[in-house]
Structures are given as structure tokens and as C-alpha cells.
C-alpha positions as CSV (number, residue, x, y, z in Angstrom):
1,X,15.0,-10.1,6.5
2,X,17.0,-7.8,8.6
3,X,17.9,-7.3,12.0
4,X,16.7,-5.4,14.5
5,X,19.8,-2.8,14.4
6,X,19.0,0.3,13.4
7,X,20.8,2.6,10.8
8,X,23.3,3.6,12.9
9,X,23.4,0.6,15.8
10,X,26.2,-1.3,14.0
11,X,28.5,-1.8,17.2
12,X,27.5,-4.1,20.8
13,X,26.4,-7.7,20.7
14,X,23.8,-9.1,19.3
15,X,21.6,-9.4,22.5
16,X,22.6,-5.3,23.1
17,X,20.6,-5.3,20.1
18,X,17.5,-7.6,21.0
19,X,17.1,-6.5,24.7
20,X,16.0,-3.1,23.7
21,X,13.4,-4.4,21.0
22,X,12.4,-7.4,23.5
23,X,11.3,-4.5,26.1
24,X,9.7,-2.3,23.6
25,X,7.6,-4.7,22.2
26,X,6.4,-5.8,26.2
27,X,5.1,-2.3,26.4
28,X,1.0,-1.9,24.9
29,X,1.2,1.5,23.8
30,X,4.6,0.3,21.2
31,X,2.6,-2.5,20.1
32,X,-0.3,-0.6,19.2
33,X,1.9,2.4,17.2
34,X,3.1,-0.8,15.3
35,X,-0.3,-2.7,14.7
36,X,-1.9,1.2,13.9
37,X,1.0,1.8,11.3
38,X,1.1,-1.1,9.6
39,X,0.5,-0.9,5.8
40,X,-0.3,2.7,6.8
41,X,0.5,6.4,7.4
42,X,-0.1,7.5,10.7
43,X,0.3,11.1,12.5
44,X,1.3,11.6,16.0
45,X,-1.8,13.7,16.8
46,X,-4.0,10.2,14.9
47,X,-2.0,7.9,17.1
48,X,-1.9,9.6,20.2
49,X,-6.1,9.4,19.9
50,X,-6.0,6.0,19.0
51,X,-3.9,4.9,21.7
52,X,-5.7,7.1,24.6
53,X,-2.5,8.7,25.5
54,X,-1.1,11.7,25.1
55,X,1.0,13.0,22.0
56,X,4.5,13.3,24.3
57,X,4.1,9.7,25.1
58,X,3.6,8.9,21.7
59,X,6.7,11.0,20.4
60,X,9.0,8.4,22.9
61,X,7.3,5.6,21.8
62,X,8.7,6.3,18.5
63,X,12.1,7.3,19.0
64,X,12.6,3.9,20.6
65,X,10.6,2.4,18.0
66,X,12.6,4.5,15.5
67,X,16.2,3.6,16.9
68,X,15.4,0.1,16.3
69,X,14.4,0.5,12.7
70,X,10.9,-0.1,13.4
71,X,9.4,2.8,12.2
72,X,9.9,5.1,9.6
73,X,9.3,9.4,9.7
74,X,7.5,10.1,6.3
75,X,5.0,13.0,4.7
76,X,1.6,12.1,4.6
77,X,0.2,13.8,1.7
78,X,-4.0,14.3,2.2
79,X,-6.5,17.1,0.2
80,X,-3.4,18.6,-1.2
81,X,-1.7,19.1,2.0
82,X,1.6,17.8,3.2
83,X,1.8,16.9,7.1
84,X,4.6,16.2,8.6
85,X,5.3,14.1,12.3
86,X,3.7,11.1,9.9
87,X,4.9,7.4,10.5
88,X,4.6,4.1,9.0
89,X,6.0,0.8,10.3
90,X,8.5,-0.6,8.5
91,X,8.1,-4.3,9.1
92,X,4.9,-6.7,9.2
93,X,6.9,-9.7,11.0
94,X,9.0,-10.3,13.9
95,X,10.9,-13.2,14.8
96,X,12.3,-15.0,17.9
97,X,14.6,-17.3,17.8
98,X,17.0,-19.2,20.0
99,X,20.8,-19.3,19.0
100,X,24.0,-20.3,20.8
101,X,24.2,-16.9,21.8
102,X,20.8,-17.0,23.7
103,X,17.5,-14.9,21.6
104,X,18.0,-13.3,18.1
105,X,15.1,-11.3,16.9
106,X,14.9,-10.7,12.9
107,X,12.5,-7.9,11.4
108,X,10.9,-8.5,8.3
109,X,8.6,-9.0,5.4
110,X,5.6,-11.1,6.7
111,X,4.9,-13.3,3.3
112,X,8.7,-13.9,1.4
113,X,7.9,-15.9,-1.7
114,X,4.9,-13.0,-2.3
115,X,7.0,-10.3,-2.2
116,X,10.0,-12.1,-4.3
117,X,7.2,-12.8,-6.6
118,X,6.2,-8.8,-6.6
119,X,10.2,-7.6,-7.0
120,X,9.8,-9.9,-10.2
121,X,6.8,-8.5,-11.5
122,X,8.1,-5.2,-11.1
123,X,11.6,-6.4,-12.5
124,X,10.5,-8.1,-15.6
125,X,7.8,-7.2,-18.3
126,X,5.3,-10.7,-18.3
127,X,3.8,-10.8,-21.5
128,X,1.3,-14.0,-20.8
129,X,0.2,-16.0,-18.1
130,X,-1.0,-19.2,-17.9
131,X,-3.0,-21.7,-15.4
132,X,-3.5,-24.7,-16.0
133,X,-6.0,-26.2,-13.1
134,X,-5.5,-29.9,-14.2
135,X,-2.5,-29.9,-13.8
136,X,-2.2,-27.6,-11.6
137,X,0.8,-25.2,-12.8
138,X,1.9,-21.6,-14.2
139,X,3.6,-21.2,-17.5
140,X,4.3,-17.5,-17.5
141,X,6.0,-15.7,-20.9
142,X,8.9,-12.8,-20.2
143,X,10.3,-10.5,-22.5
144,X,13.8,-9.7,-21.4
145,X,14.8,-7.0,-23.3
146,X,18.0,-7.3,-23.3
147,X,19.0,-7.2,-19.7
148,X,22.2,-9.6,-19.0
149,X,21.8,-9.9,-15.7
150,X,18.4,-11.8,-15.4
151,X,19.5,-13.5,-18.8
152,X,22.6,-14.5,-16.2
153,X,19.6,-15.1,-13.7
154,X,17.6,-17.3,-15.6
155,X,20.6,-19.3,-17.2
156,X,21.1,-20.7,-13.8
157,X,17.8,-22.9,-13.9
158,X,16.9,-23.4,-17.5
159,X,17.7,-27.1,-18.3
């Protein structure tokens, strides 16, 4: 997870930081640029329709959304053409919590163990899996190929 401070927000308190994402996120049209960019690429021009407003209000939308690290500017690539003014959303969870301090708001993956799961996969080459559904568990076969640091990694919880 990460906070909601944005590449270059390292400075003010920690509720400097969550107002400003707190007031954002009460506002319909910020929500929706979220929900709309999700998992996808989105232009201004595709938003602006999808949100019944116009392209300017859309562009302010995502500064704020982009100041807080909530969206990212990217190249959406389509029939060989390259548009820019295309964003995604960077995040696919949000949450609240209540500190000491009064409300922290974290930014971050939506399902944890599957995407530690997916850095592994992409880490390690798996040469077998197996299920057993009696007894209900995973015996999976890695080839390490000779990289000490998941050798470091894995001595930690072989027995």
C-alpha cells in the first residue's frame, strides 16, 4: 500500500494529505473518472462523455486526482495510433482509517495476497503445480536458477 501523497507532496501533515483526497473523492464527477479508469485506459474527450460534462471540467478533475497520485497520464495505443491526454487509475482500493492523529487514508492494491502471488509468478519460473482436493493443498515445483536472493528468500521458511 501507499499513501495518498503524491510524487512530490512529501512535506505537511498527514491530514494536509488526507483532507484534499477526503474532498475529491465527495465530489461525483472524481468518483466516476476513478470507477471509468479503473483496469482501463481512458481519454479526456471518452470521459468527459461518460461523465455528461464537459472536457475542461474533466482536465481539473484530474489534476487534483493526479496531485494525489490517483491517476496516471499514459499513451493509449488503438488501430496503430498513439493518443495522448489518456489516463488510467492507479489504485483499485482506498482506505479509511482512524489514528491518534485523527483519519489516515491509504491507496492501494484491492486483493494483496493475489498480487503477491502474481509478483511471484512473474519472479520465479514454476515448473509443476499440484492440487490436491482431499486434502485440500498446493505443492508447487520452482526452478531457481541460480538466483541468491530467493534462495536467501526461501531459506527463511524451509524447515
Amino acid at each position: 500500500m501507499f499513501t495518498t501523497s503524491g510524487p512530490s507532496d512529501n512535506k505537511g501533515s498527514e491530514a494536509d494529505r488526507t483532507a484534499p483526497l477526503l474532498d475529491v473523492l465527495g465530489d461525483d464527477v472524481a468518483r466516476e473518472i476513478l470507477r471509468l479508469g479503473n483496469g482501463q485506459v481512458m481519454t479526456v474527450e471518452t470521459l468527459a462523455e461518460h461523465c455528461n460534462v464537459s472536457e475542461a471540467t474533466v482536465y481539473r478533475r484530474l489534476r487534483q486526482l493526479h496531485d494525489l497520485g490517483l491517476v496516471e497520464k499514459c499513451a493509449q495505443f488503438e488501430a496503430g495510433v498513439v493518443t495522448q491526454g489518456a489516463y488510467r487509475t492507479t489504485m483499485d482500493s482506498l482506505a479509511i482509517r482512524m489514528t491518534e492523529n485523527g483519519l489516515s487514508v491509504e491507496t492501494g492494491p484491492q486483493d494483496e495476497l493475489a498480487e503477491a502471488v502474481e509478483t511471484v509468478r512473474n519472479a520465479i519460473d514454476i515448473d509443476a503445480v499440484n492440487y490436491d482436493p482431499k486434502a485440500d493443498t498446493v505443492q508447487i515445483t520452482i526452478r531457481l536458477d541460480g538466483d541468491d536472493r530467493l534462495k536467501a528468500c526461501l531459506g527463511r521458511y524451509l524447515k
